[in-house]
MIVOTOR-193046 format. One record per residue (C-alpha): z, x, y. Coordinates in Angstrom, 2 decimals, padded with zeros to 5 digits. Layout:
BEGIN
> zz/xx/yy
> Z/X/Y
...
END
This chain:
BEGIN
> zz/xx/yy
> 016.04/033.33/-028.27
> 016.51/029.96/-029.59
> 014.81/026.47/-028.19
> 016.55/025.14/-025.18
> 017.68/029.18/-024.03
> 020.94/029.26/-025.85
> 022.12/032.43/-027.46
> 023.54/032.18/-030.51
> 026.37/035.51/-030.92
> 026.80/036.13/-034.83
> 029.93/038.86/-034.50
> 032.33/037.35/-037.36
> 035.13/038.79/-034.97
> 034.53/035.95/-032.71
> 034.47/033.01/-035.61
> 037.38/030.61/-035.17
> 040.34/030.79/-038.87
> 040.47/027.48/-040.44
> 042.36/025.79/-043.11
> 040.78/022.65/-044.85
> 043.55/020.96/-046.39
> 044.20/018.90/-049.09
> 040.38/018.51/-050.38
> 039.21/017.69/-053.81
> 037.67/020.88/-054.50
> 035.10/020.48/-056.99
> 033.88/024.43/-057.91
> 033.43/026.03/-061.35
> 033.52/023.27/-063.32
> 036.41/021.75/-061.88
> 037.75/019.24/-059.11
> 041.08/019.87/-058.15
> 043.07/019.11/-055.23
> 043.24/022.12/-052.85
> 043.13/023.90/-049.62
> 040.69/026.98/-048.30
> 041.49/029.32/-045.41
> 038.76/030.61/-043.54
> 038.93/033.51/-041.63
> 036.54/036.06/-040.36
> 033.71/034.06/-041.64
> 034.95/034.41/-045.47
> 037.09/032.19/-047.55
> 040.40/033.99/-047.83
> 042.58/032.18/-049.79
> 041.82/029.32/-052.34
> 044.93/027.30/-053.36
> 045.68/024.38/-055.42
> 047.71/021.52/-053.41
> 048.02/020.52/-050.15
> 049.05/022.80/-047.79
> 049.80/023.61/-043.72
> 049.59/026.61/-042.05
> 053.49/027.27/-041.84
> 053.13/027.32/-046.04
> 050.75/029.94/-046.11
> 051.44/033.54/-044.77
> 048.25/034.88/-042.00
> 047.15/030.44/-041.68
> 049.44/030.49/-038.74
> 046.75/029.95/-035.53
> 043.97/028.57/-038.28
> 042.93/024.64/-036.98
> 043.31/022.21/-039.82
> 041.28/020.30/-041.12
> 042.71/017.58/-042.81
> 040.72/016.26/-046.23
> 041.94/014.43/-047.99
> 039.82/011.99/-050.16
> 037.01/014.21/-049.27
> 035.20/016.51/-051.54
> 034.83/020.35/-051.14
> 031.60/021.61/-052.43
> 030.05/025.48/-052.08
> 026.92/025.13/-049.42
> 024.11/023.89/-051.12
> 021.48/026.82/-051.87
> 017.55/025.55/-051.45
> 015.55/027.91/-053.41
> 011.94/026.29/-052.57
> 011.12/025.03/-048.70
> 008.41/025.02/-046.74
> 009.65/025.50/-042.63
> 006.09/025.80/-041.63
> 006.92/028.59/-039.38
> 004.58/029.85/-038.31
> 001.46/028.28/-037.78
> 002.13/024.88/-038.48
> 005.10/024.15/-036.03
> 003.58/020.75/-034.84
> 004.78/019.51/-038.26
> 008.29/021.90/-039.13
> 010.02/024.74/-037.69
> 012.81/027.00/-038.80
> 014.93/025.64/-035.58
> 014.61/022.16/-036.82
> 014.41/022.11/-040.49
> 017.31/024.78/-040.62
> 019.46/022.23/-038.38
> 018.47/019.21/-040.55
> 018.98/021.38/-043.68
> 022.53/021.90/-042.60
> 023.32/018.00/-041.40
> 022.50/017.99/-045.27
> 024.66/020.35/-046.58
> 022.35/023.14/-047.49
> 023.77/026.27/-045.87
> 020.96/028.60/-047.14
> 017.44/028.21/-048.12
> 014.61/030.53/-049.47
> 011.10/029.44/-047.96
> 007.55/030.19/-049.19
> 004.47/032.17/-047.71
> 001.72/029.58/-046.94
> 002.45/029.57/-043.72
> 000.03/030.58/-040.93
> -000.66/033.19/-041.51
> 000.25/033.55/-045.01
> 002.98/035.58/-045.67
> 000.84/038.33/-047.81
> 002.37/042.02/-046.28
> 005.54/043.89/-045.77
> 005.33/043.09/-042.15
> 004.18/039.39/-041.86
> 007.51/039.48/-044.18
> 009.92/040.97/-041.90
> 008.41/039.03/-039.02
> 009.47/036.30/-040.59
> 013.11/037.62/-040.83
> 012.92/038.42/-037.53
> 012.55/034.42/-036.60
> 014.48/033.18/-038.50
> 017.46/035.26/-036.94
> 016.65/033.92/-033.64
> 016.38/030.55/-034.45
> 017.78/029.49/-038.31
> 020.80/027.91/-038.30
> 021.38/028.01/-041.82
> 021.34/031.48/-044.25
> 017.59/032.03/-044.94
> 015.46/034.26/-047.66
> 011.49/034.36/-047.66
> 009.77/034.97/-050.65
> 006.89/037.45/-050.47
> 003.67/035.56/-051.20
> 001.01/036.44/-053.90
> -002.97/036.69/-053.70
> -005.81/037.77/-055.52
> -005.79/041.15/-053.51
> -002.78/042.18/-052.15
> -000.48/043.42/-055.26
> -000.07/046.54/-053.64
> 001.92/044.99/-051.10
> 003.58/042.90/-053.61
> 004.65/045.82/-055.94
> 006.48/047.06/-052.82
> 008.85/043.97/-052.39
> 012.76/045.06/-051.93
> 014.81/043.34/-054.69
> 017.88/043.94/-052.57
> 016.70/041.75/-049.34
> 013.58/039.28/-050.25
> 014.50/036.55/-052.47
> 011.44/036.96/-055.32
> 007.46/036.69/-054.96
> 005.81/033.73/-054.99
> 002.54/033.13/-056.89
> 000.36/029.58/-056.81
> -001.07/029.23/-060.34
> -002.76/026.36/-058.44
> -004.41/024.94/-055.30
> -002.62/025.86/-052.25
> -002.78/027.24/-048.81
> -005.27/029.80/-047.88
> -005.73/032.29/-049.40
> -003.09/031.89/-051.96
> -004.74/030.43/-055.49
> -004.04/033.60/-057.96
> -006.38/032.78/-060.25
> -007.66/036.17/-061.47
> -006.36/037.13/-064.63
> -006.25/040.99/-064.73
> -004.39/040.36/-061.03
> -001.98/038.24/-062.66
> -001.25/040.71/-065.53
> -000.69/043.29/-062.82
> 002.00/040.70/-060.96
> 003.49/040.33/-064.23
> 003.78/043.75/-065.23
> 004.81/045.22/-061.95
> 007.16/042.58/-060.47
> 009.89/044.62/-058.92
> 011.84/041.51/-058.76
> 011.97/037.61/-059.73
> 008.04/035.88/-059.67
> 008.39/032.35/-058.59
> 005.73/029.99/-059.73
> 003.41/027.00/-058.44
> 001.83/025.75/-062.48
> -000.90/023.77/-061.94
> -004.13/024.64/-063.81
> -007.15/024.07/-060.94
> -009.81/023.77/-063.28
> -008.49/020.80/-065.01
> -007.68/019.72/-061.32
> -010.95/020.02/-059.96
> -012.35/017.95/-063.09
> -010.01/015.41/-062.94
> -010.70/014.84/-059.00
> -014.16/014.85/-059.91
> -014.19/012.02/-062.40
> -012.17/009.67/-059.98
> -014.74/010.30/-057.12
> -017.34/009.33/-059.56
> -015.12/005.85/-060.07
> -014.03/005.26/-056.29
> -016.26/007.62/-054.34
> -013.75/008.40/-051.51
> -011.59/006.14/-051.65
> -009.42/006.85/-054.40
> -006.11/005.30/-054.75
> -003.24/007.23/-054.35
> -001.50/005.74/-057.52
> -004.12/008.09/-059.53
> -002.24/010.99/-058.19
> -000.12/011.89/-061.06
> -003.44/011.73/-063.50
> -005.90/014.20/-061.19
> -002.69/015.88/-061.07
> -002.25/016.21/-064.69
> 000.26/016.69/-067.32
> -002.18/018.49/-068.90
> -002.63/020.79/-065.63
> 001.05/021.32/-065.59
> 001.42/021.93/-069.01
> -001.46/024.76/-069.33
> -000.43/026.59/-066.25
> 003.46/026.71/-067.37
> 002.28/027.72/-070.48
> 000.32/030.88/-069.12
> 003.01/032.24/-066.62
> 005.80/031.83/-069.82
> 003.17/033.93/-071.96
> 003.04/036.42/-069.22
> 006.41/036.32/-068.72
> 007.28/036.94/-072.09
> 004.47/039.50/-072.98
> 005.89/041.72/-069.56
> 009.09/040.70/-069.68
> 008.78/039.40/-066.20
> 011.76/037.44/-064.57
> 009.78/034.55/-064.00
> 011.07/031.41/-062.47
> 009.11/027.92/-062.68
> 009.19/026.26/-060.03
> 009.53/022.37/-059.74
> 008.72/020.99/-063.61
> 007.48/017.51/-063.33
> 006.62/016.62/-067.11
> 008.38/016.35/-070.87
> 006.06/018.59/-071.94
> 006.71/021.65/-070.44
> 010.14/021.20/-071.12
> 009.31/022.76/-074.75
> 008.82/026.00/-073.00
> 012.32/026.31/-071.65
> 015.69/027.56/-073.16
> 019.02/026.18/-072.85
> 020.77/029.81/-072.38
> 023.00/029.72/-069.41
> 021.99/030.00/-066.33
> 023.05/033.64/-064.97
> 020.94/036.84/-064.70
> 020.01/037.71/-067.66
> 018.01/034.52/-068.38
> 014.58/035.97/-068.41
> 012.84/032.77/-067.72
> 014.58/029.83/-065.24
> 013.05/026.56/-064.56
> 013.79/024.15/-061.44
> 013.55/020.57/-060.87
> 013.25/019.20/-057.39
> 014.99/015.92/-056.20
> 012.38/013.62/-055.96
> 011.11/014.13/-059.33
> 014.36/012.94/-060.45
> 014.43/009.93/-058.06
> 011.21/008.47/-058.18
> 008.03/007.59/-060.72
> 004.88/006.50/-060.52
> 005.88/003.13/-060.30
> 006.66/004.16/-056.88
> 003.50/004.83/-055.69
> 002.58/001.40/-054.43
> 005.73/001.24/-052.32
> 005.29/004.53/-050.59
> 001.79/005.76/-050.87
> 001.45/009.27/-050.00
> 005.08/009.32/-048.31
> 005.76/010.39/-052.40
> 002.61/012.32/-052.72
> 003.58/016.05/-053.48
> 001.65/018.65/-056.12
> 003.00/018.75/-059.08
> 002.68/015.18/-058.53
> 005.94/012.74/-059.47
> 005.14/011.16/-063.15
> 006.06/008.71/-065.25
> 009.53/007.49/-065.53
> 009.73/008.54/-069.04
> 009.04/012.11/-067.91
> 012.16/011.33/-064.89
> 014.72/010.31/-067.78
> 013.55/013.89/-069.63
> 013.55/015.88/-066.91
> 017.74/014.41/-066.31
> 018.44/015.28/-069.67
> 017.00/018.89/-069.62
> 018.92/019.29/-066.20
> 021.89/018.19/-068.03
> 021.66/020.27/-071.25
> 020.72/023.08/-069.68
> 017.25/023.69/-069.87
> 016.55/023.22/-066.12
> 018.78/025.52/-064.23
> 018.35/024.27/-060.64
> 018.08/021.46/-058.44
> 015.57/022.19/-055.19
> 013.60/020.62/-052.95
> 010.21/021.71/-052.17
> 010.78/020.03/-048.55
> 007.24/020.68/-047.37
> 006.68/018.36/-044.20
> 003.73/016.98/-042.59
> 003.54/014.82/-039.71
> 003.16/010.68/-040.29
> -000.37/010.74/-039.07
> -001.34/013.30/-041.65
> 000.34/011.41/-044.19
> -002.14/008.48/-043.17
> -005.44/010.13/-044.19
> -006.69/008.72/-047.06
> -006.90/010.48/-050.67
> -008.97/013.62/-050.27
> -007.48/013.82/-046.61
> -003.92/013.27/-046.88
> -001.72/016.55/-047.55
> 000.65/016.62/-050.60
> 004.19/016.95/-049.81
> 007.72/015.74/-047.74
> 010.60/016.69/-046.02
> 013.97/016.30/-048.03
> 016.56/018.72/-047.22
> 018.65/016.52/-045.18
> 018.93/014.10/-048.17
> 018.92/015.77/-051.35
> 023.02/016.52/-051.77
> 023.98/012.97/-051.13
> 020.81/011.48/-053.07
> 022.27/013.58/-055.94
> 025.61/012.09/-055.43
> 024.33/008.72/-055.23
> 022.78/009.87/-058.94
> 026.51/011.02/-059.54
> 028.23/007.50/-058.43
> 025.63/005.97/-060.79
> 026.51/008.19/-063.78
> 023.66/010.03/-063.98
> 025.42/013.27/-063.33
> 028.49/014.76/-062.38
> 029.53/016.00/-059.04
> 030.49/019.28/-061.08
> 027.47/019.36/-062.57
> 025.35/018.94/-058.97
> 027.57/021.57/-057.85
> 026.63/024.20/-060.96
> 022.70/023.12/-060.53
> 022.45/023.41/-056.44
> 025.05/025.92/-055.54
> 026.29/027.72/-058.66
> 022.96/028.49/-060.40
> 020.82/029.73/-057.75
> 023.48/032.28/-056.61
> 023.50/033.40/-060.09
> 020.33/033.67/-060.95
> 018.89/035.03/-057.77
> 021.58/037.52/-058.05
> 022.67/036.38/-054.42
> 025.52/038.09/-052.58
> 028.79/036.50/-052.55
> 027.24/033.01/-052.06
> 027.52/029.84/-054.31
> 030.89/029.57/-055.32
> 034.66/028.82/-053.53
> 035.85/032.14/-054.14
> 038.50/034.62/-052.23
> 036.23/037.24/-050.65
> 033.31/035.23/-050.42
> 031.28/034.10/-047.04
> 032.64/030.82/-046.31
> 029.59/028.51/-046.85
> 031.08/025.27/-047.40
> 030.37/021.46/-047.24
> 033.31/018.39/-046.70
> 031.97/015.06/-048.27
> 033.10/011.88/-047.36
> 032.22/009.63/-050.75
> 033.10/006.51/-049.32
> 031.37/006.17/-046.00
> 028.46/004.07/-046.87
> 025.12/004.68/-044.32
> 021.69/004.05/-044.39
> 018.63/006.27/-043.57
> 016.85/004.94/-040.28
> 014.36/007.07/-038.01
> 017.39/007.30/-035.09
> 019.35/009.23/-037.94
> 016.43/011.64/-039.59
> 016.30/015.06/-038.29
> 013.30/016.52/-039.45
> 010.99/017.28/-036.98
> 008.24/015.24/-038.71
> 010.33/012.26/-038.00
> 009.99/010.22/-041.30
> 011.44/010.42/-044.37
> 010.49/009.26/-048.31
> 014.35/007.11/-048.21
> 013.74/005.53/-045.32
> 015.79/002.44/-045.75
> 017.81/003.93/-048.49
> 021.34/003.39/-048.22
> 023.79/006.17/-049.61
> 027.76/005.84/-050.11
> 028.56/010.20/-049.56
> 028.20/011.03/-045.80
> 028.29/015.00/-045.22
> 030.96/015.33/-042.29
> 031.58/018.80/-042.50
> 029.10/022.16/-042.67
> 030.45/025.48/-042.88
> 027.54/028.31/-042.53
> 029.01/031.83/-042.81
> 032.31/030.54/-041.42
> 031.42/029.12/-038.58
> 031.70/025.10/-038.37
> 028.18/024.06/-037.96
> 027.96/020.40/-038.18
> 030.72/017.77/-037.45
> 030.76/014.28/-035.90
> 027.09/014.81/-036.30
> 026.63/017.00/-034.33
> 025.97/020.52/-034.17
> 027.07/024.28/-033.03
> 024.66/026.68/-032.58
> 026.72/029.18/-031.23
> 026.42/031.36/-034.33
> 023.51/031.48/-036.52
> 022.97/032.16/-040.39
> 022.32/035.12/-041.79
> 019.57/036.94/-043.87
> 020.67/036.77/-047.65
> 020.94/039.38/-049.74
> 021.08/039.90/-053.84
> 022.90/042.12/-056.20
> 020.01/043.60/-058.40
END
């Protein structure tokens, strides 16, 4: 049952037809004006022009939306959050990150293991499933986590419903570090689907951290992130998981790059699912640098830490020419007085999924990047390359997650407009000119006027492998 004892009734049957109208549909590489019927939950017809439901046959009793001067964009797909659910719901939960994920525009997410307790067997798994279709208002996959003794378990992982496994070459939660080599040859070698990968060598970690205390005991300044949390770390785990990778011809998928180094590792092939080795980039290594650091403190502090802005403007250009397939978040919240501790004490990571479409478009209306070319790297190429069902793209016959963009409708972030259960937010203060006004999930018109429906709820991917 969901908070506040509402049930939520996901029978496509009962989902209301709609047309959007008139829309600049941007899908595929292209922006064209155009109209979508919805019905039954899935896009039925795709047209160019503007049209009303007397113009097109079985649109008859559909509502209209009317768009124009919006933008049409596939539902964002999240491959990397952290919902904290369960065991760390005083911070996150799937109820309210889902809903704040879909004010956002993400319509479905895939979210990692350290949870509480970590997510290490078949049935912790499916208990998470089980959650999230209670309370998830968004389309949800959970990735099934990695340890130093549990590959049994992982060998067993259904390709068909779990998004990939998910192995920390690095600090994390638990019991979580994989840092046994013969275990990580077995991961490798037996993957039945797509690894996902935390890089981060801990040795080097652990050595850096160590020289700092030796220089500031305790209190070590949080500016000195990005050095404990090394290039050099980055660079020597990434470089192990593509050997592996290559050696076992693992699908292997690194997860949020933060340096020009590692970018040497990656090809430019195109992003689809045959691409033996994918990379992602996360939002706020594109946004900020470690210049940053002074103005937010640890509200920017997330492992792999945000660099230099040299390694920003190369980590744009590999997005752009292909060597970084996808754009992601690693929302990973923590409550304000966490966030307050100091070095040692204060937990890496911050929420983001409300935020990341239109901080990308506000990278778009600065030239960074196309809207096209957000689309392809947040929607396109993670239904691709997961191999996701029928997801990703404004086509006839698939489920109708969709987003409506006002670009003109200029707003700020302030705490009375952040939904994230945490409360804060790293753009706090940030003003953006792309409002999200419309959320389609499945179908079913999930957030308008700011506010939200829960009377259906998303639905468990799946992938074609």
């Amino acid at each position: 049952m969901k908070p506040d004892g509402c049930q939520a009734v996901n029978l496509l049957s009962m989902k209301k037809k709609y047309l959007i109208s008139g829309a600049t549909v941007v899908n595929e590489g292209r922006a064209f004006i155009g109209s979508v019927l919805i019905n039954n939950g899935l896009i039925s017809l795709v047209v160019e022009g503007e049209y009303h439901p007397g113009s097109i046959e079985g649109a008859g009793d559909a509502e209209i939306i009317e768009a124009k001067d919006k933008w049409l964009f596939p539902g964002v797909i999240d491959d990397q959050v952290h919902f904290r659910d369960p065991g760390l719901t005083h911070k996150a939960d799937l109820f309210t990150e889902s809903r704040a994920a879909v004010a956002g525009g993400v319509t479905s997410f895939m979210e990692m293991p350290n949870t509480v307790p970590n997510t290490l067997t078949r049935k912790l798994l499916e208990e998470k499933y089980r959650m999230a279709r209670e309370k998830s208002l968004a389309n949800f996959s959970f990735y099934m986590g990695a340890s130093n003794d549990n590959l049994s378990e992982v060998v067993m992982t259904d390709p068909r419903t779990v998004c990939g496994i998910k192995v920390f070459m690095g600090a994390s939660t638990g019991n979580m570090l994989v840092d046994n080599l013969e275990t990580l040859e077995g991961i490798f070698k037996h993957a039945p689907t797509l690894v996902a990968v935390h890089c981060e060598d801990e040795e080097t970690i652990r050595a850096n951290s160590d020289r700092y205390k030796e220089i500031y005991g305790e209190q070590v300044p949080l500016y000195v992130h990005h050095l404990i949390r090394s290039r050099e770390a980055c660079l020597k785990s990434s470089t192990l998981a593509v050997n592996l990778a290559t050696k076992h011809n693992t699908r292997l998928h690194l997860l949020h790059l933060s340096t020009a180094d590692e970018l040497a590792l990656l090809s430019d092939k195109p992003a689809n699912a045959s691409k033996r080795i994918t990379a992602e980039v996360c939002v706020h290594h594109l946004w900020f640098s470690n210049d940053d650091y002074d103005r937010l403190g640890s509200r920017i502090k997330w492992n792999p830490a945000i660099k230099s802005a040299s390694d920003r403007d190369a980590l744009l250009g590999a997005l752009l020419d292909g060597r970084l397939d996808v754009i992601a978040t690693d929302h990973a919240p923590h409550t304000i007085e966490e966030k307050s501790g100091s070095y040692f004490h204060c937990p890496s990571g911050g929420p983001l999924v409300q935020h990341s479409l239109v901080a990308m478009l506000e990278m778009s209306r600065a030239e960074k990047i196309s809207p096209a070319m957000v689309v392809e790297k947040m929607c396109h190429a993670p239904a691709r390359i997961f191999g996701i069902d029928r997801r990703g793209f404004i086509r006839q016959g698939y489920h109708a997650d969709l987003v409506l963009v006002d670009p003109q409708s200029p707003w700020t972030v302030q705490p009375e407009n952040i939904l994230y259960k945490c409360g804060w937010s790293p753009f706090e203060g940030e003003g953006f000119h792309s409002k999200i006004t419309h959320t389609f999930v499945g179908g079913h018109l999930a957030w308008h006027q700011n506010k939200f429906d829960e009377s259906h709820l998303g639905e468990r991917l799946l992938f074609n492998r």
